[in-house]
TIVEXMI-500301 format. One record per residue (C-alpha): x, y, z. Coordinates in steps of 0.05 Angstrom, whole numbers, padded with zeros to 5 digits, always signed. Each point is the difference from the previous one (the first is absolute). Layout:
// TIVEXMI-500301
XYZ
...
END
This chain:
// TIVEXMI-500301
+00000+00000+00000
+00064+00056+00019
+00061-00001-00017
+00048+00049+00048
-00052+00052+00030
+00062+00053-00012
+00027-00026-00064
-00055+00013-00039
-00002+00068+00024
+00052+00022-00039
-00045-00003-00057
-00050+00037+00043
+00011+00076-00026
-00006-00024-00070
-00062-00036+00016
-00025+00066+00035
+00014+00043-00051
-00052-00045-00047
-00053-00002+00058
-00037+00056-00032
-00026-00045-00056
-00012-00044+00047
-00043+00052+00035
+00043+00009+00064
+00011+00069+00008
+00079+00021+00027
+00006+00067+00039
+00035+00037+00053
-00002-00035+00066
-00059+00034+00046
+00022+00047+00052
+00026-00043+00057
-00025+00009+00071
+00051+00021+00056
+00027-00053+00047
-00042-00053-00027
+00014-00071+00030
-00029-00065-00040
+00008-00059+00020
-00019-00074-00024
+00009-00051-00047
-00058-00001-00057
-00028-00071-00004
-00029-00013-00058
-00032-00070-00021
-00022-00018-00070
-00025-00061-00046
+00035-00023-00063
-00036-00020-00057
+00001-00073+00014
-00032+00018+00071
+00067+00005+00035
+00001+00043+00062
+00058+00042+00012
+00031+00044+00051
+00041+00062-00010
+00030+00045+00061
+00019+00076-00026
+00044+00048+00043
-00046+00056-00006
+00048+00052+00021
+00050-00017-00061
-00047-00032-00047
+00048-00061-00002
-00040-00077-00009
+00032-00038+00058
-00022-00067-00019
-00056-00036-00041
-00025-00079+00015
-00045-00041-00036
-00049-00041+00027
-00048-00052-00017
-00060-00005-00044
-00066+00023+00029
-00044-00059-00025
-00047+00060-00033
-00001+00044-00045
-00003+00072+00033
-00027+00061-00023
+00002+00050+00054
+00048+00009+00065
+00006+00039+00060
+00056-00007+00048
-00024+00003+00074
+00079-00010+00034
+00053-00022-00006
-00014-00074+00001
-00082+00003-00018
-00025+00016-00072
-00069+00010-00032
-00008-00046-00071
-00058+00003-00038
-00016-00052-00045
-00022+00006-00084
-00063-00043+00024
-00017+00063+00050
+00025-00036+00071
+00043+00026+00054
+00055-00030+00029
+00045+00014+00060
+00073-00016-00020
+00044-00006+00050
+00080-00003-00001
+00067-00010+00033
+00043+00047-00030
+00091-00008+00023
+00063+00026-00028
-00004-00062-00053
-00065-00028+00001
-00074+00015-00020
-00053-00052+00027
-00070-00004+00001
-00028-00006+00068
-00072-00027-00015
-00051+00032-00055
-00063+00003+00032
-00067+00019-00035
-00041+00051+00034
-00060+00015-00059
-00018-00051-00057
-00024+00057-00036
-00029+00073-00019
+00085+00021+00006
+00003+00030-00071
+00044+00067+00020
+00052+00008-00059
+00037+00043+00049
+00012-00015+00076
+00034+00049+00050
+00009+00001+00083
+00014+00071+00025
+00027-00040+00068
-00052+00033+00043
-00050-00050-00004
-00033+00012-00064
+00006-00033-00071
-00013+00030-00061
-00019-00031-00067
-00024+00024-00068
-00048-00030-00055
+00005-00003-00079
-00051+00034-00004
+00029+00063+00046
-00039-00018+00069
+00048+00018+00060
-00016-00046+00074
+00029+00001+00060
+00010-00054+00052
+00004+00001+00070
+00056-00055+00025
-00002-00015+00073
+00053-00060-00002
+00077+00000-00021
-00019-00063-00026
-00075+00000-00015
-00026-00071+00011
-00064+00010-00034
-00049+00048-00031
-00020+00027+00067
+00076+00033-00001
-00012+00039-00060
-00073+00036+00005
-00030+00063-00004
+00002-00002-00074
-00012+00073-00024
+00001+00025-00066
+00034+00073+00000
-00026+00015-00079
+00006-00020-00074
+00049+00043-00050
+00066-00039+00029
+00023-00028-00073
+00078-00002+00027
+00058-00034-00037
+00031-00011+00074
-00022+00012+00065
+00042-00004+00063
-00009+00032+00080
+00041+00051+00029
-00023+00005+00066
-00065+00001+00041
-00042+00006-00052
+00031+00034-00041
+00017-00034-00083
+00048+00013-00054
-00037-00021-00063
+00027+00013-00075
-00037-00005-00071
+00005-00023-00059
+00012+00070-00031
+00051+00017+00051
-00021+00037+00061
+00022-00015+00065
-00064+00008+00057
+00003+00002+00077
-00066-00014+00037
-00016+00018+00070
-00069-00047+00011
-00040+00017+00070
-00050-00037+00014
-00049-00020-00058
+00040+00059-00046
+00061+00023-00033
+00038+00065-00013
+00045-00007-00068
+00068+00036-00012
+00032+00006-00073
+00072-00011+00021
+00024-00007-00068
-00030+00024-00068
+00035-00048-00042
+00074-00047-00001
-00033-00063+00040
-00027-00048-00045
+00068-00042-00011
-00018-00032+00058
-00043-00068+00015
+00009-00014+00071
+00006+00057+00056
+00014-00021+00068
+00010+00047+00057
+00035-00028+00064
-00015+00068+00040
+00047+00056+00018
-00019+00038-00072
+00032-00062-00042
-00032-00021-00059
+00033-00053-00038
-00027-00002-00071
+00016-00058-00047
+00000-00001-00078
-00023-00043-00060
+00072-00002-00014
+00009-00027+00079
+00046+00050+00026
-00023+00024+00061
+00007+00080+00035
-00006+00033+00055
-00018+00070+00029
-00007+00032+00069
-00067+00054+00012
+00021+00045+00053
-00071+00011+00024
-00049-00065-00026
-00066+00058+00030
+00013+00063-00028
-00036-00019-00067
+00062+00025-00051
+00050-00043-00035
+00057+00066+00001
+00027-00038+00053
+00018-00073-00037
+00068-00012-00003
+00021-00039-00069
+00054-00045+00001
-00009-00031-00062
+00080+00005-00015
+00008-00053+00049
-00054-00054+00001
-00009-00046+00048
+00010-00052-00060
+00006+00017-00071
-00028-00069-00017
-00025-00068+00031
-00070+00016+00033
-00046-00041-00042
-00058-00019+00056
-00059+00010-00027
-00023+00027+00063
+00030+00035+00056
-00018+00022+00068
+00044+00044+00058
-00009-00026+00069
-00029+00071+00034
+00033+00046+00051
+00060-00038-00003
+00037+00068-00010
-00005+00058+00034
+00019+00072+00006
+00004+00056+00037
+00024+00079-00003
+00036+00021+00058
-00037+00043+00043
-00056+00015-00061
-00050-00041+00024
-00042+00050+00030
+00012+00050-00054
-00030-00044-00050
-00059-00020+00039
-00013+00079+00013
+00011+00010-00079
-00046-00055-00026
-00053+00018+00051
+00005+00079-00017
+00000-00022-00074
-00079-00026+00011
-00026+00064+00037
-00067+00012-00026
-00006-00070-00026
-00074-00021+00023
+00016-00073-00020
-00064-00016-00024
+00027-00056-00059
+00029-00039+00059
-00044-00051+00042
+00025+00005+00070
-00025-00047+00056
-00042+00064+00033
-00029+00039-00052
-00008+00060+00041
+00066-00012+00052
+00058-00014-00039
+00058+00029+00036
+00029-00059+00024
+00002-00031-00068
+00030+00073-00025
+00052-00004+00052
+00016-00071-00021
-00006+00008-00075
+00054+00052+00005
+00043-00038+00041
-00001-00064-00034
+00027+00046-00064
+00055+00017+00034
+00011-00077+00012
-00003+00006+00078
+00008-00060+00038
-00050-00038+00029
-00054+00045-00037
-00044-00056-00007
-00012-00004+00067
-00039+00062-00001
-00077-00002-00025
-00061+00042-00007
+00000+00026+00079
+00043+00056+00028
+00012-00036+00057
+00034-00050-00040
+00060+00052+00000
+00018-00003+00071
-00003-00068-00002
+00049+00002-00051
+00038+00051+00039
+00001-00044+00064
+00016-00066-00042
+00063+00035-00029
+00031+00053+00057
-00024+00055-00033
-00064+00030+00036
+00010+00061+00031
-00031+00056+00042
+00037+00055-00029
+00058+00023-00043
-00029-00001-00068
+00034-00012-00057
-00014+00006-00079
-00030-00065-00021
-00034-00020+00063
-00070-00023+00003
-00031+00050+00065
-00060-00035+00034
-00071+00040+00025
-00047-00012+00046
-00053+00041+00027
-00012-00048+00068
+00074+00012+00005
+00025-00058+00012
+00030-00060-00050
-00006-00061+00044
-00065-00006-00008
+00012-00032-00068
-00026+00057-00033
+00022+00065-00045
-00045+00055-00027
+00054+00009-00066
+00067-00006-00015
+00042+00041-00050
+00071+00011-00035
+00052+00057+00038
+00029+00033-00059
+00042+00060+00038
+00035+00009+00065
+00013+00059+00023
+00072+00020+00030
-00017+00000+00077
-00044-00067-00019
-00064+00035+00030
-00036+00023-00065
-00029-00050-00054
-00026-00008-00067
-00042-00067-00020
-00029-00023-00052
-00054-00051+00000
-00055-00043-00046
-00077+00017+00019
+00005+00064+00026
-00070+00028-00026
-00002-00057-00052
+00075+00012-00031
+00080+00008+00018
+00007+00065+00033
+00052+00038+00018
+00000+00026+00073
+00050+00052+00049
+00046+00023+00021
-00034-00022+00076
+00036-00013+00064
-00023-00078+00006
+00010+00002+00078
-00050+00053+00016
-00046+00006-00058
-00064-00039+00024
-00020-00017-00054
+00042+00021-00074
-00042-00044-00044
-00064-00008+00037
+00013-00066+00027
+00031+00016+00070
+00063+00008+00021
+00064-00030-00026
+00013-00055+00039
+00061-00041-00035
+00046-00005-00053
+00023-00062-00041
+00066+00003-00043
+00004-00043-00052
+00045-00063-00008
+00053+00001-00055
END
């Protein structure tokens, strides 16, 4: 299948140089984020035409392919995979059922661990994605985009993969691929690369790129901002998005003068094992969480189907901070009390000294240990002497709003939900 991983890289610039025709589109390396620190090895599994399974590890940080194994025959024909970790993998079948695949993966082995059968049939996704976060993604022929709910790391059954829901139709994607919680990298046919942000039963769509996307067949994203996309021809790239949420492709750094292969990736399919990479600005964390949550100000969210129609700030608070791939943002759901929670589960609830990026807790009773919180929303701005505030937060009279400068330790009430009571830092 490869030759040497770094051999065939020295034909790599020429082979860059004609990805244009190919429709792969070469340009300046995206502006790169200060003191940025990845992380990670990509895994990547795949499926040869004769129904092979294979296993490739990546260094994300230098784009080098640290080894590849081949495995044995899957006894089906597939059609569609999802990779759940690093040793349990989705497989639909041609005839439309779903398997559970699971493998044993060493420095010179691949083996199958046992292939179990979860659904006989109704599995007819030509595209299968996990965003790690406990939700899998397919796509139809004819367009139709579902989601899954997975409650197992190895689902035994149906019952482990429920709560079918079908976002919408219009999803006619050459490949499709998660990024992070909820969140898809999807390209077409005639070139354009997509990100999705899906809430709920809807979806918010960013054009990332125009055109310069349609060499590829396969994209696979490990997390961290690496996509891996893989051609006709099989050579296989890589590029790093400094910021997978803020909806532009600017950011994308190219490095299609030195491939990750050149040549040798002919799987017919190909699936990253998610989150396996990660990574994190020094220091930025809560400047990008007060940037993407000053960037929807105004925003009345009414295309998105939160949990509580009418008291969404929780999920506001958490959609913001899963975009800025916070740890443990699962963990949060559709109740502000859910933050302290959080904030107790990780060492970072606090009474006082705010800082940017913090979730701040109200409560008009005021008092949190009662299991209860009036609203929750994002601190944006600190001020020097740490007494003065500005927040911003979802369902303020039905949309994001904007609120201070306030002094959160006398102020009974900023937002009209009682005092502030706590404040939650993020994990990253």
């Amino acid at each position: 299948m490869f030759t040497s991983s770094k051999a065939l890289r020295t034909a790599a610039t020429a082979l860059a140089a004609g990805a244009l025709s190919a429709g792969m589109l070469t340009v300046t390396a995206g502006t790169a984020q200060a003191a940025e620190v990845c992380s990670g090895t990509a895994s990547v599994y795949g499926v040869l035409d004769d129904n092979r399974l294979t296993y490739t590890a990546i260094d994300a940080v230098s784009g080098n392919r640290l080894k590849t194994l081949i495995g044995p025959n899957l006894g089906f024909e597939p059609k569609a995979m999802a990779t759940l970790n690093f040793n349990t993998i989705l497989v639909t079948s041609t005839a439309g059922a779903l398997y559970r695949v699971d493998v044993l993966t060493n420095n010179n082995a691949l083996e199958l661990q046992g292939i179990k059968k979860i659904a006989d049939s109704g599995w007819t996704h030509d595209k299968l994605t996990y965003d790690g976060m406990g939700h899998l993604y397919g796509t139809t022929s004819a367009g139709l985009l579902l989601r899954y709910n997975v409650t197992e790391d190895k689902p035994a059954g149906s019952q482990h993969i429920g709560v079918r829901t079908e976002i919408d139709s219009g999803f006619v994607l050459k490949t499709l691929t998660a990024v992070g919680q909820d969140r898809l990298l999807a390209t077409t046919e005639a070139g354009q690369l997509y990100s999705y942000k899906i809430i709920g039963g809807a979806w918010k769509r960013d054009n990332l790129k125009a055109d310069g996307w349609s060499g590829f067949n396969q994209v696979v994203s490990p997390g961290g901002g690496f996509y891996y996309g893989r051609t006709s021809a099989g050579g296989m790239y890589w590029y790093k998005d400094a910021n997978i949420s803020d909806g532009s492709g600017s950011d994308i750094a190219y490095h299609n003068s030195d491939p990750v292969d050149a040549s040798g990736w002919t799987q017919t399919l190909l699936s990253a094992a998610p989150r396996t990479v990660s990574c994190k600005v020094v220091n930025t964390l809560g400047q990008d969480i007060a940037r993407d949550a000053l960037n929807e100000v105004g925003n009345d969210f009414s295309d998105y189907d939160f949990t509580y129609a009418r008291a969404w700030c929780a999920e506001f608070g958490k959609y913001i901070w899963a975009g800025n791939d916070v740890d443990y943002a699962n963990e949060l759901d559709a109740g502000a009390i859910s933050f302290r929670t959080y904030g107790l589960a990780h060492g970072t609830y606090r009474t006082g000294a705010p800082k940017v990026g913090d979730a701040v807790l109200y409560d008009k009773d005021g008092s949190l240990t009662d299991g209860e919180a009036d609203h929750v929303n994002l601190v944006v701005a600190v001020s020097a002497d740490g007494k003065q505030i500005q927040t911003v937060g979802g369902n303020e009279s039905h949309e994001v709003q904007k609120n201070g400068w306030f002094n959160w330790d006398t102020a009974s009430s900023p937002v009209g939900a009682g005092p502030a009571l706590a404040f939650i830092s993020p994990v990253g």
